[in-house]
C-alpha positions in Angstrom: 6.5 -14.4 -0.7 7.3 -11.2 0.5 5.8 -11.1 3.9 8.4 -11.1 6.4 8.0 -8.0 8.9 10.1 -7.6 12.3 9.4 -5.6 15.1 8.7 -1.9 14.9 11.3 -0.4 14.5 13.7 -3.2 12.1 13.4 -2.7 8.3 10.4 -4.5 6.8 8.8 -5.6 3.1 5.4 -4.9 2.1 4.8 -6.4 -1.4 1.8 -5.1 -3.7 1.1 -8.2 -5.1 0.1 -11.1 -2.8 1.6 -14.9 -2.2 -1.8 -16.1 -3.2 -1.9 -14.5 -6.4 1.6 -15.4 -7.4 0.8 -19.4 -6.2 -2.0 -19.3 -8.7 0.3 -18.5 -11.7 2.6 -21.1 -10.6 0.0 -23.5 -10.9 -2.1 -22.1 -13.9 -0.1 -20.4 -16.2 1.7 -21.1 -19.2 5.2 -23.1 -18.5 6.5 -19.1 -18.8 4.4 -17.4 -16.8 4.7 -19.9 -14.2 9.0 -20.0 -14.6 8.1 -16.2 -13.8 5.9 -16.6 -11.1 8.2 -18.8 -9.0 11.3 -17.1 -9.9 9.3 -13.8 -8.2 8.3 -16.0 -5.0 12.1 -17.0 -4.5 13.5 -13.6 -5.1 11.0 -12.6 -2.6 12.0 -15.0 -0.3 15.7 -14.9 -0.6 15.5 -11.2 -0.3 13.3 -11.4 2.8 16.4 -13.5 4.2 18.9 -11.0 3.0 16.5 -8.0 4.8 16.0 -10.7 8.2 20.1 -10.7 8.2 20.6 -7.0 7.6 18.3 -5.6 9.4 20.1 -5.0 12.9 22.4 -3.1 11.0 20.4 -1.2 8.8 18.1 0.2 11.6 17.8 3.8 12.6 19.4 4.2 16.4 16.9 6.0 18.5 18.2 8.9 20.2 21.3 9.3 17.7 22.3 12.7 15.8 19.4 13.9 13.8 19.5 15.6 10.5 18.7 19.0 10.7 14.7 19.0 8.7 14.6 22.3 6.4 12.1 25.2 7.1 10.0 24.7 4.3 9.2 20.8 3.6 9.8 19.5 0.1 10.4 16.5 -1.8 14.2 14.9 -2.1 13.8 12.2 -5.0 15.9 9.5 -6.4 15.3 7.4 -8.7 17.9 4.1 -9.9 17.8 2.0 -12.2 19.2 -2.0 -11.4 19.0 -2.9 -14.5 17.2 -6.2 -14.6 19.4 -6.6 -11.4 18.4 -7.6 -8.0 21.3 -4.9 -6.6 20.2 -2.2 -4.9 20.1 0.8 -4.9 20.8 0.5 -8.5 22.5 3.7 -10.4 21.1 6.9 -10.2 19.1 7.9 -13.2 17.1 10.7 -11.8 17.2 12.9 -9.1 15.2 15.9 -7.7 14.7 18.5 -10.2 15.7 17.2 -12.9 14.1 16.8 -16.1 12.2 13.7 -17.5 14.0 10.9 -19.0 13.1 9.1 -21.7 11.9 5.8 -19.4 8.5 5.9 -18.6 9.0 3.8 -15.6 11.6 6.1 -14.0 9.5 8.9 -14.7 6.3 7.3 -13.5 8.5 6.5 -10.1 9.3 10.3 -9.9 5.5 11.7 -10.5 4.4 8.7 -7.8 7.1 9.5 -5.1 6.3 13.1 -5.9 2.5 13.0 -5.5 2.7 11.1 -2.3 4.3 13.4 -0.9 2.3 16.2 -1.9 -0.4 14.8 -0.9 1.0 13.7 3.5 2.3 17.4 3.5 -0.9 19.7 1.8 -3.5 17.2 3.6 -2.3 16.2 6.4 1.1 18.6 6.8 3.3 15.1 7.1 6.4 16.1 6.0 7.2 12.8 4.0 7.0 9.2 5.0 8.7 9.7 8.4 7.3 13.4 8.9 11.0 14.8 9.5 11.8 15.1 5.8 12.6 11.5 4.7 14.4 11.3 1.4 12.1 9.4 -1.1 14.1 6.8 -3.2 13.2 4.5 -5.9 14.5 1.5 -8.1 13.0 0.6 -11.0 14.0 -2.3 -13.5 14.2 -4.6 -10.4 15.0 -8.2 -11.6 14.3 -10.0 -15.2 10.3 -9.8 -15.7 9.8 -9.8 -11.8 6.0 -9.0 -10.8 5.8 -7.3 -8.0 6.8 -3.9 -6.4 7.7 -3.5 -2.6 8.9 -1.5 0.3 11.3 -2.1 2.2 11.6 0.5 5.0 14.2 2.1 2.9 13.0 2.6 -0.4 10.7 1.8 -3.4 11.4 -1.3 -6.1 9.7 -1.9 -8.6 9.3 -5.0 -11.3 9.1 -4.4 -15.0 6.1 -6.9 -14.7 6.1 -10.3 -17.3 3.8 -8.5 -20.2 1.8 -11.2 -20.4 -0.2 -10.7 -17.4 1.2 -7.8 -15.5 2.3 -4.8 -16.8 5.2 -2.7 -15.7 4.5 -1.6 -12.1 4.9 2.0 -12.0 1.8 2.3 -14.2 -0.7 3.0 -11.1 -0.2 6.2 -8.6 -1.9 4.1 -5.8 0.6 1.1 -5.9 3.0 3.6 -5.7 0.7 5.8 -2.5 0.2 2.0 -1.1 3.7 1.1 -0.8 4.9 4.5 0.6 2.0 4.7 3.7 3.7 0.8 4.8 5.9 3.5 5.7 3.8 5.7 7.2 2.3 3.1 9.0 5.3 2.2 10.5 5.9 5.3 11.6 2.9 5.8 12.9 0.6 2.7 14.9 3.4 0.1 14.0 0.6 -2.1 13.2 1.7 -5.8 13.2 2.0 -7.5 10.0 -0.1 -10.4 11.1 -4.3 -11.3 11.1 -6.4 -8.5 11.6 -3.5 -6.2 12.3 -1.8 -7.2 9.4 -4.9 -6.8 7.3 -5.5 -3.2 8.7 -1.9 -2.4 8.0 -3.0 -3.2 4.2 -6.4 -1.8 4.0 -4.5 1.6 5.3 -2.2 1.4 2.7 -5.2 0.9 0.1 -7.1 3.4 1.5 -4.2 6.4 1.6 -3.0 4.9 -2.2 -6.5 5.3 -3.5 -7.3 8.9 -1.6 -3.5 10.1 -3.6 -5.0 8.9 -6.8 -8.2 10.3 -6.0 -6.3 13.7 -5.1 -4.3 13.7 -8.1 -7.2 13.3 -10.2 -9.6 15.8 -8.0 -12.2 13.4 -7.7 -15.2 13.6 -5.6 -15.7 9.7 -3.8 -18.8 9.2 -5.9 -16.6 9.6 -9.5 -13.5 7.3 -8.1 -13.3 3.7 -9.3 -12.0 2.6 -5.3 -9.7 -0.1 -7.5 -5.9 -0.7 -6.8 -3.9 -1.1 -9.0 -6.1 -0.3 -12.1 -3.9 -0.5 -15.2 -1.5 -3.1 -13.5 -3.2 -6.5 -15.2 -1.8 -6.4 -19.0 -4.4 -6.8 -21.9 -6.4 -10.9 -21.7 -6.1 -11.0 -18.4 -9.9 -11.2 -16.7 -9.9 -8.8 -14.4 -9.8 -5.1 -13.8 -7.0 -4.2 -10.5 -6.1 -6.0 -7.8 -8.5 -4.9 -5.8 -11.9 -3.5 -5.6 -12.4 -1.4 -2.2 -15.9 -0.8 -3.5 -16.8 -4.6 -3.8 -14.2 -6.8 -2.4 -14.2 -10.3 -4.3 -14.6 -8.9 -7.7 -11.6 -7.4 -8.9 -10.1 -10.6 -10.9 -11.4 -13.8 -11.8 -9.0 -15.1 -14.5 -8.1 -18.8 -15.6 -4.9 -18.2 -14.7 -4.9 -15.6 -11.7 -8.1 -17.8 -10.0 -10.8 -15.4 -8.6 -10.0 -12.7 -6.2 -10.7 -13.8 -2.5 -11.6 -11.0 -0.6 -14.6 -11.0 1.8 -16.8 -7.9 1.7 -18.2 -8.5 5.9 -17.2 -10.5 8.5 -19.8 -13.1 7.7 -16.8 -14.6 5.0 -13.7 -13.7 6.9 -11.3 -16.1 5.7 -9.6 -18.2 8.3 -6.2 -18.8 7.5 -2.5 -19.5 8.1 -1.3 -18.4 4.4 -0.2 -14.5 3.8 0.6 -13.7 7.0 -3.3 -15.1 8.1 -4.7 -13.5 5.5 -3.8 -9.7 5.5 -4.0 -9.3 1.5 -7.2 -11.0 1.6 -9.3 -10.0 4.8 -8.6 -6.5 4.4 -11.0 -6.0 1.5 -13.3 -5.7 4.8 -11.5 -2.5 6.4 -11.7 -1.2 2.7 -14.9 -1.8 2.6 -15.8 -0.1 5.4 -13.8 3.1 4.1 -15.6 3.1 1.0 -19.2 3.1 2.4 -17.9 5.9 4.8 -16.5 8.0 2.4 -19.7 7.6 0.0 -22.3 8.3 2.8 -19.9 11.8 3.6 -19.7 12.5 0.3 -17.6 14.9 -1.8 -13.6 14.5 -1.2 -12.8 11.5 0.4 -10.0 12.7 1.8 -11.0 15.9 3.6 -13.3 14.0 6.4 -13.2 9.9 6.2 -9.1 10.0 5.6 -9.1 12.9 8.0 -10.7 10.3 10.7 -8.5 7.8 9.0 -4.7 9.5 9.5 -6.2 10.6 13.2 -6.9 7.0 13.6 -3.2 5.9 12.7 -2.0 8.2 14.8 -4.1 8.4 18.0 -2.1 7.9 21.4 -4.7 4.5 21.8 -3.9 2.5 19.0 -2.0 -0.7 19.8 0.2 -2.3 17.0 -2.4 -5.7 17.5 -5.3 -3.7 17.0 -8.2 -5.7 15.7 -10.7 -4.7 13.2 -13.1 -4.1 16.2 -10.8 -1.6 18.3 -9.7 0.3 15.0 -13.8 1.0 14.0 -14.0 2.2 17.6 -11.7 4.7 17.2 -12.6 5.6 14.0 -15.9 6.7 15.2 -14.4 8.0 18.5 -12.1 10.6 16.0 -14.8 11.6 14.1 -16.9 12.0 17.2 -13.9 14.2 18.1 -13.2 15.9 15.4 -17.4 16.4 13.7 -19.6 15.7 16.7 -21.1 12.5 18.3 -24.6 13.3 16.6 -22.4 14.6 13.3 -23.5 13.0 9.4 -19.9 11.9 9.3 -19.9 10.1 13.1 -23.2 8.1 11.5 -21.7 7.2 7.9 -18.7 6.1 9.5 -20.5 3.9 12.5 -23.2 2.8 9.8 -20.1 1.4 7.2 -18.6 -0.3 10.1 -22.0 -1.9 11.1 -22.6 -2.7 7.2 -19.1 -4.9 7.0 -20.4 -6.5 10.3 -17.7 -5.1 12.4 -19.3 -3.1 14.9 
């Protein structure tokens, strides 16, 4: 399922596509798509054991030598292939530089790693994922028709997808952004993986994938579509992304996906011990929230409400069990900060936050 998170500082994975929607197929769908969809929940969780084990070993020890970080800050990519595998790395198929291949899931894991990073380092000057230069890897062609893509503290994978109702899952730029800023996160707040936390941790990753598709594209927040993973569901399938930031609850509602859950206030939190208590599905809230900020602003949605945002992540104040409540009030105390107490931008944000019943 894809869930397991340690402490801070041990390796995690963060997958796009949550339990909830993968349970559905394995009860809906056709005797394929379901063979699929539980063969994707046990790779998940045998890898999560495999992660648990290696963990110790595979974590960064603080206050050991440190690589020296280059004067000017640019992208190191790697891209593998495992080969309908579940080894990784994988073999390297292309690295920095060099020119396109002729897979358009490789190449669409190069452009992703590459425009997250442009984005951290000419917004916010983060100097990748770690902000000391952190070498951006990928693997694509991760397991036989597996649907999902994940971090892992290390590096991207990526599933081919089934065809049937997933498509490959380098398609979408902000599955791609999502995944990499579980990194940032981590490196930043540490939020917990876990109820509101946990649902924060995700709506920040939603809400930095969707601001580097937004930047890619140069849209204004009144032209964006605020949907993850847009492009992801194949061709039948009812349902447009993942997830709707703009109107949580309405992204999906297919016979064999069921309906997407998320809430759009507090009045329909969802109480529950599933997904980590319900961080895919409660943070359609936090989203939410983002959205109606970044509208009432206006123009790029990155320049003032993910300005407020990044400050957010990494103000001195925020606890790793932050609740929904505590991250609003620093949202407005940034923006307060950074615009004015009496500012447009202080208001939009307080106002979205009082919309989604939060403050």
């Amino acid at each position: 399922m894809c869930n397991h998170v340690g402490h801070h500082s041990v390796p995690s994975i963060y997958c796009i596509l949550p339990p909830h929607m993968l349970k559905e197929i394995a009860k809906n769908g056709t005797p394929q798509q379901r063979s699929v969809a539980v063969d994707t929940l046990s790779t998940d969780h045998t890898f999560r054991q495999i992660r648990s084990v290696q963990a110790a070993l595979l974590a960064p020890k603080r206050g050991g030598s440190v690589t020296p970080v280059p004067a000017v800050p640019s992208a190191h990519r790697s891209i593998y292939t495992a080969n309908n595998t579940e080894t990784l790395p994988g073999k390297l198929v292309r690295s920095e530089g060099a020119p396109k291949s002729n897979d358009d899931c490789v190449d669409e894991a190069y452009d992703g790693l590459g425009a997250t990073f442009e984005f951290y380092l000419e917004i916010f000057h983060r100097n990748s994922i770690d902000d000391a230069g952190m070498p951006l890897t990928g693997t694509v062609h991760y397991g036989d028709k597996y649907d999902n893509a994940f971090w892992n503290s290390q590096q991207m994978v990526f599933g081919d997808g089934d065809g049937t109702l997933f498509n490959r899952f380098t398609i979408a730029i902000d599955v791609i952004g999502h995944e990499l800023t579980h990194g940032v996160t981590e490196h930043t707040a540490g939020l917990a993986y876990s109820g509101q936390a946990g649902a924060l941790n995700e709506s920040v990753s939603d809400v930095f994938g969707s601001l580097i598709k937004q930047y890619a594209l140069k849209q204004k927040a009144d032209t964006a579509d605020w949907l993850i993973g847009a492009g992801l569901l194949a061709s039948g399938v009812k349902g447009v992304a993942l997830r709707s930031m703009k109107e949580p609850g309405t992204a999906y509602d297919d016979p064999v996906l069921g309906k997407d859950p998320q809430p759009a206030d507090m009045a329909h939190y969802v109480n529950t011990s599933q997904d980590n208590h319900g961080v895919h599905i409660n943070s359609g809230i936090p989203n939410r929230a983002f959205c109606l900020a970044a509208l009432g602003i206006g123009g790029y949605a990155w320049e003032k409400a993910g300005r407020v945002w990044y400050e957010t992540l990494n103000d001195s104040h925020i606890k790793p069990t932050a609740n929904f409540k505590t991250f609003a009030r620093l949202t407005v105390s940034n923006a307060n900060r950074l615009y004015g107490a009496s500012s447009a931008e202080s208001k939009a944000i307080s106002k979205a936050w009082d919309t989604v019943g939060v403050l």
